[in-house]
C-alpha positions in Angstrom: 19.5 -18.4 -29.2 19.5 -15.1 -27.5 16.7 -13.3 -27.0 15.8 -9.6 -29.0 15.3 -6.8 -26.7 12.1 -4.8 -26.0 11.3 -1.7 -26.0 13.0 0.5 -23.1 11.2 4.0 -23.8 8.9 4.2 -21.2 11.2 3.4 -18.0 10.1 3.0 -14.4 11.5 5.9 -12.2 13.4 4.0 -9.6 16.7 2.6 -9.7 15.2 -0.9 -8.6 12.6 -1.0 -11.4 15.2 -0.1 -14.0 18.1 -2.5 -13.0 14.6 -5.3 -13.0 15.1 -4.5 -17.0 18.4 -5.5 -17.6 18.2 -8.6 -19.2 21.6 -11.0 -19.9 20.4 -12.8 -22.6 19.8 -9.6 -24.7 21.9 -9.0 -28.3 23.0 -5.8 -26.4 25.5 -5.8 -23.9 24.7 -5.6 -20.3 27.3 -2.7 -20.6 25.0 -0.9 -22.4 21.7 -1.6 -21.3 22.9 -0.1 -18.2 23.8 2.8 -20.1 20.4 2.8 -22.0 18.6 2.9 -18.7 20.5 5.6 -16.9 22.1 3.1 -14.5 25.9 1.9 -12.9 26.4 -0.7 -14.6 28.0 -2.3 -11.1 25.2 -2.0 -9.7 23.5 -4.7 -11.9 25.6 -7.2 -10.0 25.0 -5.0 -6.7 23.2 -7.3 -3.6 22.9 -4.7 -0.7 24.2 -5.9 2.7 21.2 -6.7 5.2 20.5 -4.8 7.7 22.5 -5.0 11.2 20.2 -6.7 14.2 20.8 -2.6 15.8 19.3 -1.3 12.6 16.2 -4.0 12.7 15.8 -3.7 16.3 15.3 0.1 16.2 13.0 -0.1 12.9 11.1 -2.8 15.0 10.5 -0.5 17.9 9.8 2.6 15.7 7.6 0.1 14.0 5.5 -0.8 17.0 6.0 2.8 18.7 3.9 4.1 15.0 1.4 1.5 15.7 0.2 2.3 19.2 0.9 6.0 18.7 0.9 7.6 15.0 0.7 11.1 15.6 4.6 10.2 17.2 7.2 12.5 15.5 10.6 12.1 15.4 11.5 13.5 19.2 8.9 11.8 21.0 9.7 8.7 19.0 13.3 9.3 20.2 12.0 9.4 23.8 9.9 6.2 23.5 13.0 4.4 22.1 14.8 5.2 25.0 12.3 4.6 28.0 10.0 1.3 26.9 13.3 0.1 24.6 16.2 1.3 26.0 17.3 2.2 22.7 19.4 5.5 22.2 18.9 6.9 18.8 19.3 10.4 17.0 17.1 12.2 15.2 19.3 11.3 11.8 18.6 7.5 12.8 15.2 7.6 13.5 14.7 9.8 10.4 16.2 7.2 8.1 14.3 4.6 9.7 11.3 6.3 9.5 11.6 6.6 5.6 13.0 3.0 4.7 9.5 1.7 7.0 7.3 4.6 5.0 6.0 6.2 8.0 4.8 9.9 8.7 3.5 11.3 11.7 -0.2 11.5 11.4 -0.6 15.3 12.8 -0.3 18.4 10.1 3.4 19.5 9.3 5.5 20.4 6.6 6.2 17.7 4.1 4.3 15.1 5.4 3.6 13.1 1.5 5.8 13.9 -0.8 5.1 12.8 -4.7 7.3 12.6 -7.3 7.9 15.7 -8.7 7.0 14.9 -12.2 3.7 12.9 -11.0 0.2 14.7 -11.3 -1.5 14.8 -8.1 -5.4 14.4 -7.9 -7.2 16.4 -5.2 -9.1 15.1 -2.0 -12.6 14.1 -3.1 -14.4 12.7 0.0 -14.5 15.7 2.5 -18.0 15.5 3.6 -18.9 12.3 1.5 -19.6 9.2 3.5 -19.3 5.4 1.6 -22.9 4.1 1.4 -22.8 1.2 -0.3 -19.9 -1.4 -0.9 -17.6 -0.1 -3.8 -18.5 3.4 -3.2 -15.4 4.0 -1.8 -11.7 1.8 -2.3 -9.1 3.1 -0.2 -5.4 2.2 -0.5 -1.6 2.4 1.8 1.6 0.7 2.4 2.9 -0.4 5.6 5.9 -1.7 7.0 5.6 -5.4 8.1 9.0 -6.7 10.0 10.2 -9.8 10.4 12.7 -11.4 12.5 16.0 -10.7 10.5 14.4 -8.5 8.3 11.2 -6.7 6.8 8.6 -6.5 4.2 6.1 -4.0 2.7 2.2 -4.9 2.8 -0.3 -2.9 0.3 -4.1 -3.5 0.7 -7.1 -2.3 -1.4 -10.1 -2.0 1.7 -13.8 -1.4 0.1 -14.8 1.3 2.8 -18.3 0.9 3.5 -18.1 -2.6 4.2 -14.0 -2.7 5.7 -13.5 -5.9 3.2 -10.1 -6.0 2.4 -10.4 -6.8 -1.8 -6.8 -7.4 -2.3 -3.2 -7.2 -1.1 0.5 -7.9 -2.1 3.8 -8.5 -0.5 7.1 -7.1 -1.7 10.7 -6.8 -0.2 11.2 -3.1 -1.9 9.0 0.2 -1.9 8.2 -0.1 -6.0 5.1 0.5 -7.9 4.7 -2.7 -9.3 3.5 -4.6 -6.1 0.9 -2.2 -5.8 -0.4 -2.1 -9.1 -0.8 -6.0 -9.3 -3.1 -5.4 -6.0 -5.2 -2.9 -7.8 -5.2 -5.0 -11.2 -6.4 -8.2 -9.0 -9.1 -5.5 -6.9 -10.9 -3.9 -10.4 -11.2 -7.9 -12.2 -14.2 -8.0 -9.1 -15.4 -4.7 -9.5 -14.9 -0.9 -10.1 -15.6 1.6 -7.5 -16.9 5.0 -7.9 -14.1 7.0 -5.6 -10.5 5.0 -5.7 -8.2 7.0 -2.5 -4.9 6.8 -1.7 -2.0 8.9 -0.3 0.2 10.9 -2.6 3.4 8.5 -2.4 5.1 7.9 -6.1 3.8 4.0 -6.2 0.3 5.8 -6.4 0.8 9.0 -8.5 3.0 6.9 -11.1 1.5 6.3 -14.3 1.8 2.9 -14.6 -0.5 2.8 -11.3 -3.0 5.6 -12.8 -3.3 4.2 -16.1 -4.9 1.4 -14.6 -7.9 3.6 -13.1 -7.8 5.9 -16.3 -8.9 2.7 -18.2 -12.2 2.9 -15.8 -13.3 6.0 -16.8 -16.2 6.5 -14.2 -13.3 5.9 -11.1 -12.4 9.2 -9.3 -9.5 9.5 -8.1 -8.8 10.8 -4.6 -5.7 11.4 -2.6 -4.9 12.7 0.8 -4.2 16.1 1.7 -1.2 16.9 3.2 -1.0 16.9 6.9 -4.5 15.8 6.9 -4.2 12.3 8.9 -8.1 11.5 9.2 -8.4 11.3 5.1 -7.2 7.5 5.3 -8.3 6.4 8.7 -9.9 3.2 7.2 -6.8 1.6 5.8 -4.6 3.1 8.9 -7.1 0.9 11.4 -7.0 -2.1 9.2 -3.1 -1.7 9.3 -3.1 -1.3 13.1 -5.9 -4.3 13.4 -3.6 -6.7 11.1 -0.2 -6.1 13.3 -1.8 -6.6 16.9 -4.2 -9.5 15.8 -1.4 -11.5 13.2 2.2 -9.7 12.6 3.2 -8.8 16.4 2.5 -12.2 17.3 3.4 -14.6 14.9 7.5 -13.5 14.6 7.4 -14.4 10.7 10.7 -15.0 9.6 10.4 -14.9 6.2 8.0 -13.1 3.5 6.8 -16.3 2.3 6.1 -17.2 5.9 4.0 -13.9 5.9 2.5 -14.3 2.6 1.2 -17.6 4.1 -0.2 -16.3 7.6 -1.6 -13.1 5.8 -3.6 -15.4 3.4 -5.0 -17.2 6.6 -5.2 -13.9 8.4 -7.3 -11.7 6.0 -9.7 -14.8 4.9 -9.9 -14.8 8.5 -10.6 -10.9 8.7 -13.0 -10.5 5.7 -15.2 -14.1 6.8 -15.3 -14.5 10.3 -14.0 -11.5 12.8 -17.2 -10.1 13.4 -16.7 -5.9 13.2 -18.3 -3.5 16.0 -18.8 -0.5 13.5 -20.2 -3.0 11.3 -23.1 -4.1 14.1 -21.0 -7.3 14.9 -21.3 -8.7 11.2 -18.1 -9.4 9.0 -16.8 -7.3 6.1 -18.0 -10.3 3.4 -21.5 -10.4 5.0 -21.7 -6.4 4.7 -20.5 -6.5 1.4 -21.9 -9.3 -0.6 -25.7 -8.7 1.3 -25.9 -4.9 0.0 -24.0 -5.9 -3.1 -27.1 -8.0 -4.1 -29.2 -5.5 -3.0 -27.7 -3.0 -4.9 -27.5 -5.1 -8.0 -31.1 -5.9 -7.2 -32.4 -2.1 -7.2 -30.3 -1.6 -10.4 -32.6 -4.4 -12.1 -35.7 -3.4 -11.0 -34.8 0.5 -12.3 -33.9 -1.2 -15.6 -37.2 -3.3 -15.9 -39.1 0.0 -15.1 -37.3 2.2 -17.7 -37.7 -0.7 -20.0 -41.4 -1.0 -19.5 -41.8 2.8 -19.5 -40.4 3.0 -23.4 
């Protein structure tokens, strides 16, 4: 018995999302539901070549280059390619590379986060505001995570008063949805007061903002352009995570990563003992001045009762 179709008003804005809609067993024709949605309908039955081991060895070494150095732009990255790597690249094929893996130098420029032109984008809340107590502050980011034969993209929710890391997903393409299943897994714990993130389309869609909208006391922050300091949290977690896990494991596969990560971040929040956090770990920090918090939040309550 086939299946009636759903309603296909509200469509996700890239081509990937879209063709994720087309479903076979529908009463309409996958002719037309390509039509409906704005899309080829060959390229329903498209499966994009994989990368050539030139193309993954340069995004490797830009990958690693970004990680050491991310205020790198495109002609010192060509430099480094050539001298530590001995790879020759132009400035076109480190600029593609670059954009598949995400990455902008972190020094002010022209361009350097680029939403969606249709998205709203929220102003940059926390200039001059320091997290002082867990969930104060949630910051967000993508990065590239590469693998041997191939890559992946990691998204991480990081509580920034205690450097927790509250939730994270895997996914093989730059959509929204990956990240929005991190943030729906991060707010069933808790909701924080200040929720930051750059101005990439995953985070100014509104299938991602709906989801803080529906916590009305969140504000919502995002980077300034150019302004590479307004993330530094997440960018240290990412550069932590690939020296301590991804550079030295050689995963080969994202369920291989998906595997490590698990191990590596249970790893990170329970037992790695942080300098900035006085050598305790991130659940320690968090969980010990979550009580307390929850604590002085009772004792105000008894008060007020008491007072009426």
């Amino acid at each position: 018995m086939k299946r009636s179709c759903g309603s296909k008003k509200k469509l996700p804005r890239s081509v990937h999302e879209r063709r994720a809609l087309i479903d076979p067993g529908c009463t309409i024709t996958v002719k037309r539901q390509a039509e409906l949605l704005g899309i080829a309908r060959a390229s329903v039955y498209y499966t994009p070549a994989p990368p050539s081991p030139e193309t993954l060895a340069l995004q490797h070494a830009i990958d690693a280059i970004y990680t050491a150095r991310p205020f790198y732009g495109q002609r010192r990255m060509i430099v480094d390619l050539k001298n530590t790597y001995h790879i020759h690249a132009g400035r076109d094929a480190v600029r593609t590379a670059m954009q598949i893996l995400g990455l902008v130098a972190q020094c002010p420029g022209p361009h350097t986060s680029t939403p969606h032109p249709e998205h709203r984008v929220y102003p940059y809340l926390l200039r001059n505001i320091t997290a002082a107590h867990p969930n104060h502050i949630w910051g967000t980011d993508i990065t590239y995570i590469r693998l041997v034969g191939g890559f992946c993209y990691l998204v991480a929710l990081l509580d920034w008063y205690s450097r927790k890391v509250l939730s994270w997903r895997l996914s093989n393409t730059l959509d929204t949805s990956f990240c929005h299943d991190a943030l729906e897994e991060a707010l069933t714990y808790a909701t924080p007061d200040y929720h930051n993130s750059d101005q990439g389309v995953q985070f100014t869609s509104e299938e991602y903002l709906s989801l803080l909208k529906a916590h009305g006391s969140i504000k919502i922050s995002m980077d300034g352009r150019g302004r590479c300091m307004d993330n530094i949290f997440t960018e240290r977690l990412w550069r932590t995570v690939k020296y301590e896990d991804i550079f030295l494991r050689g995963y080969t596969s994202i369920d291989e990563v998906r595997a490590g990560l698990t191990e590596y971040f249970t790893f990170y929040n329970t037992t790695r003992p942080h300098q900035s956090l006085g050598y305790q770990t991130p659940d320690t920090v968090y969980y010990q001045n979550t009580k307390k918090q929850c604590n002085e939040i009772r004792t105000e309550g008894s008060l007020s009762t008491k007072g009426v």
